[in-house]
C-alpha beads as a LAMMPS data file, in Angstrom:
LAMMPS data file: protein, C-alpha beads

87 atoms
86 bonds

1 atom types
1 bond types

-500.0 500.0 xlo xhi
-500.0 500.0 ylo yhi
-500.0 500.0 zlo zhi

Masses

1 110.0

Atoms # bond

1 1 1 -229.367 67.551 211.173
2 1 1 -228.820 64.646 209.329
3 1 1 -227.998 64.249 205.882
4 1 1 -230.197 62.928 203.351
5 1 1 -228.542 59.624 201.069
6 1 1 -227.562 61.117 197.663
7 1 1 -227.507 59.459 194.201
8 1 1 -223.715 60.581 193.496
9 1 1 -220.331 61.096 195.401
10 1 1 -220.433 64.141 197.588
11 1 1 -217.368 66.313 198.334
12 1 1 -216.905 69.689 199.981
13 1 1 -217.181 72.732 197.274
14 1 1 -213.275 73.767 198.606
15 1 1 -212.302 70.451 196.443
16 1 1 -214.220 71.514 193.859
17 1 1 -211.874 72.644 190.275
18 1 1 -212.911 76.332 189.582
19 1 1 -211.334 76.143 186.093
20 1 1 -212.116 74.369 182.968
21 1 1 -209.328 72.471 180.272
22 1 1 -211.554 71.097 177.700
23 1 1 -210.482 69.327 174.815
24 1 1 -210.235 71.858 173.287
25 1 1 -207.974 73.772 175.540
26 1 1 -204.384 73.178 174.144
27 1 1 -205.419 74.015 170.251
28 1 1 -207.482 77.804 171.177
29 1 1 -204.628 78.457 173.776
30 1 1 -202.113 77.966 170.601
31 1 1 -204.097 79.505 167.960
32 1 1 -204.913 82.720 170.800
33 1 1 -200.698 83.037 171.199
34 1 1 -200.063 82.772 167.768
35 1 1 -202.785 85.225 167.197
36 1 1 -200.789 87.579 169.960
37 1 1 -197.792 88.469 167.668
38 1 1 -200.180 88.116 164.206
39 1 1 -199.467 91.326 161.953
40 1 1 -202.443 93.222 160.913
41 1 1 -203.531 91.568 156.926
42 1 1 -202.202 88.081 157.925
43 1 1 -204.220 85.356 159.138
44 1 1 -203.437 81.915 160.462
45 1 1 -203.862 78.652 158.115
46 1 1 -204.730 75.513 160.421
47 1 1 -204.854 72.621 158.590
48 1 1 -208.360 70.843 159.368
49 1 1 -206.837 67.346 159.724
50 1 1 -205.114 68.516 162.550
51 1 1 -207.855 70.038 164.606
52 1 1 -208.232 67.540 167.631
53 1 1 -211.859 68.150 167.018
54 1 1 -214.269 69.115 164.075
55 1 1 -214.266 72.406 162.586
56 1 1 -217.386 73.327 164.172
57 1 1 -216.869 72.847 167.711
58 1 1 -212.723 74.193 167.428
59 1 1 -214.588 77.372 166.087
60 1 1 -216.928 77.212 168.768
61 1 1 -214.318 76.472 171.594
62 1 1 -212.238 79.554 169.933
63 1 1 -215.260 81.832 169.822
64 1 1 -215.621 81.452 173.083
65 1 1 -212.019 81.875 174.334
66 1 1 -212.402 84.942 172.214
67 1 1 -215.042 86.166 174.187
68 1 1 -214.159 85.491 177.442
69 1 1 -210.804 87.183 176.580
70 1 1 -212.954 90.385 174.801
71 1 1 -210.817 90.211 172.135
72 1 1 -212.441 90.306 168.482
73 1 1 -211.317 87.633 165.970
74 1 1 -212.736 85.761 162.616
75 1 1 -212.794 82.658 161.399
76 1 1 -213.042 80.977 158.020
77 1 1 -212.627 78.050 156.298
78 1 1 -212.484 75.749 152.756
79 1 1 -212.170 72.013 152.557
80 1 1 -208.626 72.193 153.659
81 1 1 -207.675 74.988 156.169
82 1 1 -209.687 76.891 159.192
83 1 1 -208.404 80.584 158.902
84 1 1 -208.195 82.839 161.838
85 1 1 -207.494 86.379 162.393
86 1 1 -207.448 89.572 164.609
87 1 1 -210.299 92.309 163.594

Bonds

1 1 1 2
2 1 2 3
3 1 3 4
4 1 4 5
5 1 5 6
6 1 6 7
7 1 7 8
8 1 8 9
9 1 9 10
10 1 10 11
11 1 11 12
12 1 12 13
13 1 13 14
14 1 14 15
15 1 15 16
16 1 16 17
17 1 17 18
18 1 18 19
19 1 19 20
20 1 20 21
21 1 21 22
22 1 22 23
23 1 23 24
24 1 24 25
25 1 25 26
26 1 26 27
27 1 27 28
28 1 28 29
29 1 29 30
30 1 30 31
31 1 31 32
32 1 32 33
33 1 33 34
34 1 34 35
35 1 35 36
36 1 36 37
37 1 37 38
38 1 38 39
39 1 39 40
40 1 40 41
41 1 41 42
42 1 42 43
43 1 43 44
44 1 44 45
45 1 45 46
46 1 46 47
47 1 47 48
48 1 48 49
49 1 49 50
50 1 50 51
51 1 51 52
52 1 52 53
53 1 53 54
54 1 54 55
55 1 55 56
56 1 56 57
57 1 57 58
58 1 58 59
59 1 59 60
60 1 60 61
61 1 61 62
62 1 62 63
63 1 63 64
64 1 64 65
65 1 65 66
66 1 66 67
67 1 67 68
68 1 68 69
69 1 69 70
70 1 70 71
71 1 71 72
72 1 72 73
73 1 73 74
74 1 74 75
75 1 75 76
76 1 76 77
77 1 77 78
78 1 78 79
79 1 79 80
80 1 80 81
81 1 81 82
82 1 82 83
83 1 83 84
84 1 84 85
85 1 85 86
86 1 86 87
């Protein structure tokens, strides 16, 4: 049978990464360790201006990690920090 041309590369599905490291990967994996040994009452205080991203899509990237993970967290934030903790 032959193959029809394609508009992209073509590789076999076996090369194919099953995982995904976003952008965001390296900042939720932190916050999600930190959050491991967190005491019940306390919450974490990122500093925005170090987010690798915007506040929006970290807490999106987190929410997500959270859910994939089924564990239940919150978020907040002011003009300075994004807070995080366990619920």
């Amino acid at each position: 049978m032959k193959q029809r041309e394609h508009h992209f590369n073509v590789t076999q599905r076996a090369n194919v990464p099953t995982g995904r490291k976003g952008k965001h990967h390296s900042i939720v994996g932190a916050i999600m360790t930190d959050l491991d040994g967190l005491e019940p009452g306390f919450a974490l205080k990122i500093p925005l201006d170090e987010l690798p991203d915007s506040k929006v899509n970290v807490r999106s990237a987190l929410n997500r990690a959270a859910h994939k993970a089924a564990r239940s967290l919150a978020t907040a934030t002011d003009e300075e920090f994004l807070y995080v903790w366990n619920t």
